[in-house]
N, C-alpha and C positions, 0 to 999 in steps of 0.2 A: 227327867232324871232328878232326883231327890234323896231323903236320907233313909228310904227302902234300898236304891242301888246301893249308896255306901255301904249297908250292913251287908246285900246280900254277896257283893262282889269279892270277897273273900274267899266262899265259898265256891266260885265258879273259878278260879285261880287255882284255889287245890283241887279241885275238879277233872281241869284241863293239866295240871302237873301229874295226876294220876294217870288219865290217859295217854299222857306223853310219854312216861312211862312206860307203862304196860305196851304200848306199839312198841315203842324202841326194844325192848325186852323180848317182841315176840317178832318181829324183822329185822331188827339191825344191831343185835346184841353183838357178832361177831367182825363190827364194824365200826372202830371207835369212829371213823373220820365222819361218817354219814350218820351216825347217831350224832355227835357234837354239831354237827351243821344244822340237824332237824329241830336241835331241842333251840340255838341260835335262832334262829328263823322264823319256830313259833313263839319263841317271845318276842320277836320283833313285833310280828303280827300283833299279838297279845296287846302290845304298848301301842300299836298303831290304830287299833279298834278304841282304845282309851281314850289316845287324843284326838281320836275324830268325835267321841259323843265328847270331850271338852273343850274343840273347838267349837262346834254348831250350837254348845251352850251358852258359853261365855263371848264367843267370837262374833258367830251369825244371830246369836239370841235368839234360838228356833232353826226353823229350815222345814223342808219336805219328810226330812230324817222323822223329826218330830210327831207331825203329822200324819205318819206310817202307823208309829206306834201306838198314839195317841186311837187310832181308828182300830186297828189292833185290839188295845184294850177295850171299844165300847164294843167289836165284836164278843168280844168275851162275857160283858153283861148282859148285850143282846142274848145269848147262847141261855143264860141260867135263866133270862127271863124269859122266854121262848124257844125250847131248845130246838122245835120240828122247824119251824123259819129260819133260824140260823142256822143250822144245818140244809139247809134249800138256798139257802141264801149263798155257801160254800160252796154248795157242789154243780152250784147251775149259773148261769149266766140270763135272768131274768130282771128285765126294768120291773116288774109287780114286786118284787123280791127286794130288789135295791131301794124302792123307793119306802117300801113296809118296815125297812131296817133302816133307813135314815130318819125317819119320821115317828121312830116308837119311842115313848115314853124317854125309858132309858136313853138312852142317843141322845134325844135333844137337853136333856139335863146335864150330860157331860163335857168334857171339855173339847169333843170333838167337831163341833161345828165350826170355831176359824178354820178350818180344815177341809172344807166343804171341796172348794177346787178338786180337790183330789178322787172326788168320788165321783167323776161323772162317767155315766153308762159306757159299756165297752173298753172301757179304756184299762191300758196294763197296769195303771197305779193301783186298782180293784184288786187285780190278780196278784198284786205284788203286798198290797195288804190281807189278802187272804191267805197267801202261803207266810206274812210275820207275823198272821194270829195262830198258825201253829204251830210254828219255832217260838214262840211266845210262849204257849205252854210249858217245854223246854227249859226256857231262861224264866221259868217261875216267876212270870207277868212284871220280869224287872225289865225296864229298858236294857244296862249296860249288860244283864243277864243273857237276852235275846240279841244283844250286839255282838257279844262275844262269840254264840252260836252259828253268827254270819261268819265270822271272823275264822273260828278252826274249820268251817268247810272250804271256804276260801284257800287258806292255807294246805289243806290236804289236800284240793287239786293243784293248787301251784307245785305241791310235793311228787303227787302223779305229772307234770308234767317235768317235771328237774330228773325224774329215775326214767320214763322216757328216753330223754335226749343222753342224758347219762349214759343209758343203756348203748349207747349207738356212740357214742364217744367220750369212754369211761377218764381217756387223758386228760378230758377239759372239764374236771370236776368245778374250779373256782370259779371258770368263766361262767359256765352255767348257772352258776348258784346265784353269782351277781345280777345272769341276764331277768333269772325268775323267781327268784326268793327275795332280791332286795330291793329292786327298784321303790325307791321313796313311794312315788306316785301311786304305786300298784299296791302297797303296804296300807297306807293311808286312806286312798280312795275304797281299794279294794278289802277294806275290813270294818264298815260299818253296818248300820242296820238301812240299808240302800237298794236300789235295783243294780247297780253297780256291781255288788259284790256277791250277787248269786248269777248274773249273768256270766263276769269273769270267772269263777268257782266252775260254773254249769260247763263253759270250754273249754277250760281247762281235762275237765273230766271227759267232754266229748271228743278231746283228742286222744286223749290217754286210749280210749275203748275202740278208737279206730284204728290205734297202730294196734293196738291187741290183738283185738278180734279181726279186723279187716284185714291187715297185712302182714303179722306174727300168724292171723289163723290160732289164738291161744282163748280159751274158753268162749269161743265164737256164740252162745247164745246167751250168758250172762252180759257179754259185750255187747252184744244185740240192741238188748234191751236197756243198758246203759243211755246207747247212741239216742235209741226213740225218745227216751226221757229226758234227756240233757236238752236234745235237739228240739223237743217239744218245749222246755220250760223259755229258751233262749227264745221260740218265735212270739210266745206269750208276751214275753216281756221286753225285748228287744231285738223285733224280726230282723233290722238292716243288719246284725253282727250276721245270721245265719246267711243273709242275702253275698256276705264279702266271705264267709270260710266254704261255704260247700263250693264252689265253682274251684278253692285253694285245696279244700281236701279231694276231690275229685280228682285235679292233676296229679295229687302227690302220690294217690293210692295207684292211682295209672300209671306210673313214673317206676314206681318201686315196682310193679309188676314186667313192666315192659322192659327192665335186666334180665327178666328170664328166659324173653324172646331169645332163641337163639338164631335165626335168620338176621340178618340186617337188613332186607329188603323188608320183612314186614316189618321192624323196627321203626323204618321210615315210613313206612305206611302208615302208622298207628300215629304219629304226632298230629298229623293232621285232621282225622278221625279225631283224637282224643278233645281236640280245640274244638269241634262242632259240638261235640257232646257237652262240653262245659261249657260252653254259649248257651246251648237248648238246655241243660241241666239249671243254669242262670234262671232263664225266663221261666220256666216250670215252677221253679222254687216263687219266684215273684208272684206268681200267679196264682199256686195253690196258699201262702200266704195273704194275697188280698181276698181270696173266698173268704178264708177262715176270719183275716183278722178288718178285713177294709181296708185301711189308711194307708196298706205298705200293697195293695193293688196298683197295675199299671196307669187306671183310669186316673188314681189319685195321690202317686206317690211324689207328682210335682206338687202337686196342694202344699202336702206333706209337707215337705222341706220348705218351701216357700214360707211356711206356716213359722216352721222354727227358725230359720231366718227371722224374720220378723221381729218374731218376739224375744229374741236374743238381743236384735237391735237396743230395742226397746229397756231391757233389762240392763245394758250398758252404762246407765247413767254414770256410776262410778268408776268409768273411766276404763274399761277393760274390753270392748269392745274391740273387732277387727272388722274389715271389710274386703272381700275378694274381685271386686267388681259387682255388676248390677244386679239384686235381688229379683230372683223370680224369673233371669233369665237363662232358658235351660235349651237353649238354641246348640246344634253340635260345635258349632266355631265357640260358643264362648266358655261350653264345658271341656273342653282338648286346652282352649287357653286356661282354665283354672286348673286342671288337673294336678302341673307342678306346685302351683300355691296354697292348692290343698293341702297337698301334702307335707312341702315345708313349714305349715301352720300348726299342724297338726305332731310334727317328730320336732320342731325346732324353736317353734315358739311357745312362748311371749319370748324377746330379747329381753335383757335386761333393762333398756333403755323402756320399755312396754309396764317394767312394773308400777305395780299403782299402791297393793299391798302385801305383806307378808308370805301369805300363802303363795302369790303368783312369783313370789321372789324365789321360793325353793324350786316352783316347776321351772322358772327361769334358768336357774343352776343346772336342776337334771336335761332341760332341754338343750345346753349350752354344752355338755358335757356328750350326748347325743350324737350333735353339729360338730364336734371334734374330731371323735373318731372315725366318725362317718368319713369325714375330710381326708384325714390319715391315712384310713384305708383304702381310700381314690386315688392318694399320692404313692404309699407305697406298692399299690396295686398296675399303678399306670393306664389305668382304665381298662384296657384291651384285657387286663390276667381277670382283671374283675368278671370282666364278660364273662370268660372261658370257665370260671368255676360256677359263675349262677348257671350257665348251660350245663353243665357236669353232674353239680350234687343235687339231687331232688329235696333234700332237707332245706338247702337254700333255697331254690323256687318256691317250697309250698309257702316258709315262713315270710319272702318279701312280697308274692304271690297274694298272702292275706294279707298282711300289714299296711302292704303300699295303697292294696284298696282300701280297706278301713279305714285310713290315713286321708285317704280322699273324700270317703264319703261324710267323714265326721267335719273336715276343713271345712267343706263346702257347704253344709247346714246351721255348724255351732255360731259363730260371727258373736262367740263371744269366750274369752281367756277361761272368765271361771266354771263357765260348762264345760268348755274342749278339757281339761287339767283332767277331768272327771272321766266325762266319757271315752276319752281315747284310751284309757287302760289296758284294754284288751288286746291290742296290737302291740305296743311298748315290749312285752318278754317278746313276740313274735320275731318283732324287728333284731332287735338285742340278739338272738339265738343267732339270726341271719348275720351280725357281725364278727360276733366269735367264732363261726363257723367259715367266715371267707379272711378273717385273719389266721384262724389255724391252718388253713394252706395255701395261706401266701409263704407260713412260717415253715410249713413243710417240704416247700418245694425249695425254699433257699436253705434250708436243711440239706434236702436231695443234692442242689450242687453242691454245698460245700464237703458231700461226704464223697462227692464224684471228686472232685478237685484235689482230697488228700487222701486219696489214691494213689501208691508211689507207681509209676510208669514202668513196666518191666524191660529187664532189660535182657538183650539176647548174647 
């Protein structure tokens, strides 16, 4: 980032003010409440893609972030100085290819070599800088240009998901808003130039196109291919999210069909059924993933984790580190024992007592804030009401359904604060929806008595 972003970033500000504009003008004109919320929201966004390239400049002094862009741009001169290689070099997944394009001229004269890490064969850092050499184009080879372009896609599926849920319960407009438009964590993490922030963006959208198309039944082939696309760029780049939401969407789309059941006997019949299928759906999905991608196969998905363990460890030094028990052991007694830790790791931590710096100070806040509610709604729920609405409403299942797993599977790999803040984004609105939504009927059912209650008792 330098004093090409400064000049250009002006220009992507009235940019993104035009098009905010013109959407709100041509969907939410006759909507002041949902127009002011969207134009709110994406300037949050807006300011939260800012100070993420101004923290990883000033803060972390570099980063991975850097390194994207930085490989980014020498794809770009690779392209004018060989355009038939660079272009083979995009569209295929070949080491002759990789290796011709690290090694040519231009390449090794730019500033992309500390960056090297990042390029090795296979791996999704490749695929995540070949789709920000062309968002790249886009943001007119400016970093904050190309960040900001992360940032209103982001934004616009977090949008598809907030008219979603809206859609299905238009009285809890605020709660919503809060659960998916503002989470700090999800603003910040979720609007830089990252894999983060297209992965979160890509779910967002691939939920939207499943309640459309799959269970509205509403433009079912545009939706279609929505799903393939989103679902393809998420396994590309980060298969475990795909691996925690399909087995979540699978119950939820079954859940919403199976009201229509009118039998009760097959009603009952169908749960049980539906639970093999999302078991065998599970491993299918694992499975055709490690063809495709290797590292997230059965053979080697203990590697995996093991792997990031590891070097999470390792990355610790500045004090931000956790530990769940013993690395590398994935025995069934001692993953049923981590499961809860996972997951409290992942929705609750760092405590405060955990911070070391700044950044982990704010996740500390929102995690603390999380752990509150969370609490409140156990107390006022009394446990047993709690039960009786996650079995009832299927929007609750899907969303604790994904969260609770993602929640796990990140606890149990990251074993470090400043990666979990990051990676667990994606579950966060999930979770969040799932509270507001078993607080609105706790709220309604003590509604219900008390309109039963002042009732005057007739008299004869």
């Amino acid at each position: 980032m330098g004093l090409y972003d400064l000049f250009i970033a002006p220009f992507f500000f009235f940019a993104i003010w035009l098009w905010s504009r013109r959407f709100v003008a041509k969907n939410l004109e006759n909507d002041s409440i949902k127009s002011s919320l969207f134009k709110r929201a994406l300037l949050l966004r807006i300011i939260g893609s800012v100070a993420f390239a101004l923290v990883y400049k000033f803060y972390y002094k570099g980063g991975d972030t850097e390194g994207y862009y930085t490989w980014a741009n020498a794809l770009r001169l690779f392209f004018l100085e060989d355009p038939a290689k660079a272009l083979s070099f995009l569209l295929t997944n070949s080491k002759e290819t990789l290796t011709y394009f690290i090694y040519s001229p231009v390449v090794q004269t730019s500033s992309a070599m500390p960056y090297l890490y990042l390029m090795k064969f296979g791996s999704s850092e490749i695929t995540f800088i070949k789709i920000a050499s062309i968002i790249n184009v886009f943001g007119l080879f400016s970093y904050i240009g190309t960040s900001l372009c992360f940032a209103v896609f982001s934004f616009h599926a977090s949008w598809k998901l907030y008219l979603l849920f809206l859609e299905k319960y238009p009285h809890l407009g605020r709660e919503l808003s809060i659960s998916i438009l503002f989470i700090p964590s999800v603003v910040f993490w979720g609007s830089g130039l990252m894999k983060d922030t297209i992965t979160f963006g890509a779910l967002c959208f691939l939920t939207a196109a499943l309640y459309d198309g799959i269970i509205k039944g509403r433009k079912i082939i545009k939706n279609v291919i929505y799903i393939a696309i989103f679902s393809y760029v998420i396994m590309l780049l980060k298969g475990y999210i795909i691996l925690a939401f399909v087995p979540a969407a699978a119950f939820w789309i079954f859940n919403e069909y199976k009201d229509k059941i009118k039998s009760p006997v097959l009603r009952f019949i169908s749960i049980p059924v539906l639970l093999l299928f999302a078991v065998g759906l599970f491993f299918l999905i694992i499975q055709q993933i490690g063809d495709s991608l290797g590292k997230f196969s059965v053979d080697s998905i203990q590697k995996t984790a093991t792997g990031y363990q590891q070097w999470h460890i390792v990355a610790s030094e500045n004090g931000s580190g956790y530990t769940l028990g013993n690395v590398g052991d994935f025995s069934a007694s001692n993953i049923i024992k981590t499961i809860p830790l996972a997951i409290n790791v992942t929705l609750f931590r760092p405590y405060l007592t955990e911070v070391r710096n700044v950044v982990l100070f704010i996740a500390a806040i929102e995690s603390l804030l999380f752990f509150l509610v969370t609490i409140y709604l156990l107390l006022k729920a009394r446990v047993y009401k709690m039960i009786i609405i996650i079995l009832t409403n299927t929007d609750v299942q899907f969303c604790l359904f994904f969260s609770l797993t993602f929640a796990f599977s990140i606890g149990f790999t990251s074993y470090n604060f400043g990666a979990l803040v990051r990676y667990k984004i994606p579950c966060l609105p999930y979770f969040a929806i799932a509270l507001a939504l078993i607080n609105d009927q706790l709220n309604n059912g003590r509604r219900s008595v008390a309109t039963t209650n002042s009732i005057p008792s007739s008299t004869k």
